[in-house]
N, C-alpha and C positions, 0 to 999 in steps of 0.2 A: 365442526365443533365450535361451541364459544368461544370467544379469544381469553388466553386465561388473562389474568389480572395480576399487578405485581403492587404488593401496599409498604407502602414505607414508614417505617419507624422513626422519623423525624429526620433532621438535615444532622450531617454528622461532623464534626467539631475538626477543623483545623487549626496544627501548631501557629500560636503567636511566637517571634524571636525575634532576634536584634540582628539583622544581617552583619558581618563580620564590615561587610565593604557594601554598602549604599546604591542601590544601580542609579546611573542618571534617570534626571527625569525626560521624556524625550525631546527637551529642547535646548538639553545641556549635549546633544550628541551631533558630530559636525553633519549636515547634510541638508536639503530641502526637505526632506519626507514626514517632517511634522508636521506639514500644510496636508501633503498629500504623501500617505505610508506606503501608494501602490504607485510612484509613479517610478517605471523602468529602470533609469539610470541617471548619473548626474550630465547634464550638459558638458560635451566633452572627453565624455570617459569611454574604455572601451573595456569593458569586464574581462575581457584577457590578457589584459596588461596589469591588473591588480596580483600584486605580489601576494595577499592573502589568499587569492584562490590559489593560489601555485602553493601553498602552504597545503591549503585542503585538498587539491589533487593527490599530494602529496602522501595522504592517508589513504589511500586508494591502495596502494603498496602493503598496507598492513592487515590485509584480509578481515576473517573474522578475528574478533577477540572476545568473550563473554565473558563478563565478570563486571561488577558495580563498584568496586574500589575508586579506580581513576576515576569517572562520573562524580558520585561521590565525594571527594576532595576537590574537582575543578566548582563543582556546583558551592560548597563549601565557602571556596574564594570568591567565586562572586557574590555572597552574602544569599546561598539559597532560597534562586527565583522560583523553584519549579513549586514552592511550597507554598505561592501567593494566591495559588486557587485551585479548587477540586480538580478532579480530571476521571472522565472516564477511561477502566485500561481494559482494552480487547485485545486479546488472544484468538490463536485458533491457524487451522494449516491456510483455509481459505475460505472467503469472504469477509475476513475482517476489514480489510479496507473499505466493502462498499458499505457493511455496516458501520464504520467510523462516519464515512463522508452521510449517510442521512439521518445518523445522531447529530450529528455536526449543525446539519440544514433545518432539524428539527430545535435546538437548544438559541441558534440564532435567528429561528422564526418567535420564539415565545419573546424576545426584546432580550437574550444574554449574548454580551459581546463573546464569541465561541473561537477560542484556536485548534486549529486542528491538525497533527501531524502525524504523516504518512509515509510509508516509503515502500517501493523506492519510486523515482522521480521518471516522466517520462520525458522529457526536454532537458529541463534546468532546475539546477539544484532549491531555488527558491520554489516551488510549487510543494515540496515536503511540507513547507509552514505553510501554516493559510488562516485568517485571519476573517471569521463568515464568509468562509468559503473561496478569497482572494487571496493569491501567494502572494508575501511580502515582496516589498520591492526589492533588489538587488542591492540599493543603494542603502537600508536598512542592514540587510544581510551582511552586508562587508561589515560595515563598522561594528556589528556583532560578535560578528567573526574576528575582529579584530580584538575584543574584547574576552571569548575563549581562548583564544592565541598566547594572550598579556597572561591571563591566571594559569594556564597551564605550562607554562615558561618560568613562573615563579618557583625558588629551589623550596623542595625540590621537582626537575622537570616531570612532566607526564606525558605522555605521548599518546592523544585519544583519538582510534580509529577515524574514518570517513563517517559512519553510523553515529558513531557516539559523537563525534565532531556536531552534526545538525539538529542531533537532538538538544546539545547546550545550546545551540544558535537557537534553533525554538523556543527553549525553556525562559533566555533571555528575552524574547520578540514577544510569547504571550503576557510576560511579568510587565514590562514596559506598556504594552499595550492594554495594560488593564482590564484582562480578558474575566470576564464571570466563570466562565468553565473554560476546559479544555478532553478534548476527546483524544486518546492518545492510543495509535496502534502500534505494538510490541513489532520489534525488527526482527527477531526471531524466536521460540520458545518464549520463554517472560521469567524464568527461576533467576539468569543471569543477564537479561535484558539491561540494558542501561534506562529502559523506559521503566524498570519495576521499580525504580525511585521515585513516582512522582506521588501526589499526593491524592489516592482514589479514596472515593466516596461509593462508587458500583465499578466491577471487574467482569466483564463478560468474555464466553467461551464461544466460541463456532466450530466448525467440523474440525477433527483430530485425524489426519492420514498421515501416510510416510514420507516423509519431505525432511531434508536437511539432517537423514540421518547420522552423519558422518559428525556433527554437533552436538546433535541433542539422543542420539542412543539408538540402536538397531532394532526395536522394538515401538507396537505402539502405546504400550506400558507406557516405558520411559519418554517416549516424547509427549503424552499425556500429560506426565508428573512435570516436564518439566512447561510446558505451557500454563497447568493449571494452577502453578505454583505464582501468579499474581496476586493469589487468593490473600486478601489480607483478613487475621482475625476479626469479628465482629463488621464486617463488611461485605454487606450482599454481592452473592459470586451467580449469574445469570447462564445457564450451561445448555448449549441448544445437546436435544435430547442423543445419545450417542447411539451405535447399532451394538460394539464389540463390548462383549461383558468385561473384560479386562479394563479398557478404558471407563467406562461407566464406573467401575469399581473404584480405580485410581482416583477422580474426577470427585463420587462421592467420600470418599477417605481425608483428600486435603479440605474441600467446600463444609464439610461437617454439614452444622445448624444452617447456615450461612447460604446455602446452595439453594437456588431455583433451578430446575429443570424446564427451559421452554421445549413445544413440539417439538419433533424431528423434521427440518425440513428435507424433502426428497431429491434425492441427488438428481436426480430430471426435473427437476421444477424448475422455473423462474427465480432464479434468486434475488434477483435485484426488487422482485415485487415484493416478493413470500417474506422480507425481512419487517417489510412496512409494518403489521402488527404488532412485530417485537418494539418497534419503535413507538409505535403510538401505547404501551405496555409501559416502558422505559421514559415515556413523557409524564403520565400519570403518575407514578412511581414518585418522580423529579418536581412534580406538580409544576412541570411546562406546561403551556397554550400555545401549540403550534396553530400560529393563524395558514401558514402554506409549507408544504414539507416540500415541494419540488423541488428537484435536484438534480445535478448532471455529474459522472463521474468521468473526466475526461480518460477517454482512452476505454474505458471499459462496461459504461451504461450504456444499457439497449438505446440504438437510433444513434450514438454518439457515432459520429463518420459515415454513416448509411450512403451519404451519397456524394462519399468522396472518388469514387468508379463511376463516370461517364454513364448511365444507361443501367447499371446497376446495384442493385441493393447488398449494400455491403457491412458486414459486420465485423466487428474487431473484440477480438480475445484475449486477456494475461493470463488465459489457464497454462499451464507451465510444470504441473504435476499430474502422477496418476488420477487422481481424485479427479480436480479438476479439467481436464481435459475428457474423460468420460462425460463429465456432466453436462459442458458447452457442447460434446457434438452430436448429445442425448437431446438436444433440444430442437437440433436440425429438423426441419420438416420438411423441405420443397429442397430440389436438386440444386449441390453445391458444390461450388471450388473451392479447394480448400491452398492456402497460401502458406506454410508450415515454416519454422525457425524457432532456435533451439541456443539456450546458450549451454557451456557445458555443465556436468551437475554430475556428483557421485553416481549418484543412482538413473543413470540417463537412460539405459534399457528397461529396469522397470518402470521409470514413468513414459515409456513410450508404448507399453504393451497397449492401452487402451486405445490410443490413438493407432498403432497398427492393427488392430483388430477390426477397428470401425471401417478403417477407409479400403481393408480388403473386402471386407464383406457385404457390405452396405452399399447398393447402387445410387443411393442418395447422393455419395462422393463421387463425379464421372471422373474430375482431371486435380491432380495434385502438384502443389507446383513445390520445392523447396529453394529455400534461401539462407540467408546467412545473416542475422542481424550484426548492425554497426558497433553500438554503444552496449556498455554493461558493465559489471563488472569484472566478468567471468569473461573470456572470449568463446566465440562461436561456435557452435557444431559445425564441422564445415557438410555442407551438401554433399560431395563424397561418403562423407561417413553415416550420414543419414540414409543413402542409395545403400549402404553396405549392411547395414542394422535391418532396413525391408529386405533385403536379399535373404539376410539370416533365418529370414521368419519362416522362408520356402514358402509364400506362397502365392509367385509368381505373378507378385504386384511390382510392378514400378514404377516410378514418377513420372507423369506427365511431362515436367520437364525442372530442368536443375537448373537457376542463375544465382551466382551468388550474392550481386550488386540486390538488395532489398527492394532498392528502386524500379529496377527494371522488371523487378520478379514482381512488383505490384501492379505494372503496368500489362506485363504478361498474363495474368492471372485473369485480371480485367478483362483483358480481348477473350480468353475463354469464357467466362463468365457470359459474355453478351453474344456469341457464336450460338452458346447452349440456352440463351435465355433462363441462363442459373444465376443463383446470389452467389456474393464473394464473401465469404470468412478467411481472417487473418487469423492465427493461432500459432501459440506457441512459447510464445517470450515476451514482457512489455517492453524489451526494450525493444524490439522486433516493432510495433505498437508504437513507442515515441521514435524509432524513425523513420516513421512512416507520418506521424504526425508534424515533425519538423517539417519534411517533406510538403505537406500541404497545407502549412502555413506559409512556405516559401511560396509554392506554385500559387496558388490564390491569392495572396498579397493580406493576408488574414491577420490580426492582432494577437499575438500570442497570448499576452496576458488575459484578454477576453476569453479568448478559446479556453486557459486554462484554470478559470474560474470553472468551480464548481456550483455555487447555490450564489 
């Protein structure tokens, strides 16, 4: 079918104000990174010895919190950065982030300086910002960070999650950087997002399934309403086409006049290609000139890591829900190991049904290895309980083999992989995914921050 077209109604007006408190300009702020905004750290330092990050760990402790009040008021104090320039705001259970990063790589191919934030992180907390495509430096970050710290320590205190904590460190780092746009993906749902503060010009939708329902509502009504609820009036809302009449309905009800409907993409397709349309749809719209839209989404676009396994072709996955994980291992063609971990999650049996169904039944899958990722937020399904969940299914599958060390389970998976003359798929968690990427930035001697450029 033709690709549909999305026509815009002229550039849409943002608020002029008098910021309360002035941000510096970036040469009024202490550091090198005015010369250069990516370079690592200061001569000297050791980023685990900085007291502010022991601040922001520190929110780590404070799980989720949703609500825009605190945001709100610390944004306030700093003289309301996130209001210095448009922002695209995506929603949605999954793919928003690979569609963020090729809006992203599309807005700063037409010549607009593009911020782009994401979460969550597969290394280091600076790859959430990124700045066309390059996570700010560290050395940028703190002194931001130190600057969220200052305003929300002002009486009276606030005390703003790990989430909300990077997203004012963003909202600071694209204002300073004098960014043209910014592409902003929601941290969870979008009704009480800290990201539904910023200032959208277009709001796009992606697939709607069960994920995070312990937050955002036992239904997929409700977690509909509350994702689609980015929706600002008189601002185009972009909704990839839904299958469940209920959400469709919800989706049409808040979107009103305002809603486009793009295609359904197919939960077995290629996602990472199948978006490319919507984008070059969303350029035109933007009256961007993408002269090159290529792009790399570390940790999760096709070919990223392929041949990080000795001998063979290897792929890495952050599907981590029902939805998701159906679709990645719907895409399997040719005999695979499969290298499994899990962080924990309410709903961890039903987002595993799809993944136990595939790999009992499906001779594609010969050997399954499970592990246990390092880093998260959440701690780990241990392998045990993973061996106990396939036991429950009855039917009389079980694991190739169980290590819990991530590292070693990569190295294991590997030697089968090239025994069987199969590819190797990782799945399951990104954080599973970044460590496994630390992992071979160590072993190879590789430059992180290159690695973790995207465009």
């Amino acid at each position: 079918m033709p690709c549909p077209s999305l026509r815009s109604t002229g550039p849409s007006s943002h608020p002029v104000y008098s910021p309360a408190r002035p941000l510096p300009c970036m040469h009024e702020l202490q550091g090198p990174y005015h010369l250069d905004p990516f370079t690592p750290m200061r001569q000297g330092e050791r980023l685990d010895q900085m007291s502010e990050r022991d601040w922001l760990d520190e929110r780590l402790s404070m799980g989720v919190k949703l609500g825009l009040d605190n945001c709100r008021e610390i944004l306030s104090r700093m003289g309301d950065p996130h209001l210095e320039f448009p922002s695209i705001h995506v929603a949605g259970t999954n793919g928003k982030g690979s569609l963020c990063v090729k809006l992203s790589a599309a807005s700063s191919s037409s010549g607009n300086i593009t911020g782009l934030f994401t979460s969550p992180h597969l290394v280091t907390v600076e790859e959430r910002i990124r700045i066309d495509g390059r996570p700010v430096s560290p050395v940028l970050f703190d002194d931001l960070l130190e600057m969220v710290r200052q305003a929300s320590e002002e009486s009276p205190a606030i005390s703003p999650t790990y989430f909300e904590t990077t997203f004012l460190v963003a909202m600071l780092a694209f204002s300073i950087s004098g960014v043209d746009r910014a592409i902003i993906e929601t941290g969870m749902g979008g009704r009480l997002d800290a990201t539904r503060l910023v200032d959208a010009d277009l709001c796009m939708l992606t697939t709607i399934s069960m994920d995070h329902s312990e937050f955002l509502g036992p239904t997929l009504e409700e977690i509909a309403t509350e994702k689609a609820a980015i929706h600002r009036p008189g601002i185009k809302m972009i909704a990839l086409q839904q299958t469940d009449p209920g959400v469709i309905g919800v989706i049409e009800e808040i979107g009103g006049e305002d809603l486009l409907w793009w295609p359904y993409i197919q939960a077995s397709s290629n996602k990472w290609e199948s978006y490319d349309p919507l984008v070059e749809a969303v350029s035109e719209f933007l009256g961007w000139k993408p002269r090159d839209t290529e792009c790399v989404w570390p940790g999760r676009s096709p070919n990223f890591g392929e041949d990080w396994a000795e001998g063979v072709t290897t792929r890495l996955s952050a599907a981590h829900n029902a939805e998701s994980l159906e679709s990645d291992l719907n895409e399997i063609e040719v005999p695979t190991v499969v290298l499994f971990g899990m962080s924990k999650k309410a709903d961890l049996r039903k987002s595993l049904d799809p993944f136990m169904a595939e790999i009992s039944m499906d001779h594609i899958f010969p050997k399954v290895v499970f592990t246990e990722p390092i880093s998260g937020r959440n701690p780990a399904v241990t392998v045990e309980e993973l061996s106990e969940i396939m036991e429950d299914y009855g039917i009389g599958y079980v694991p190739s083999k169980v290590e819990k060390d991530p590292l070693k389970a990569f190295e294991i998976a590997g030697s089968m992989a090239r025994e069987l003359d199969a590819d190797l798929l990782v799945i399951g968690s990104v954080y599973l995914v970044g460590d496994l990427l630390k992992y071979m930035v160590e072993r190879d001697e590789l430059n992180l921050w290159e690695v973790l450029t995207a465009h």
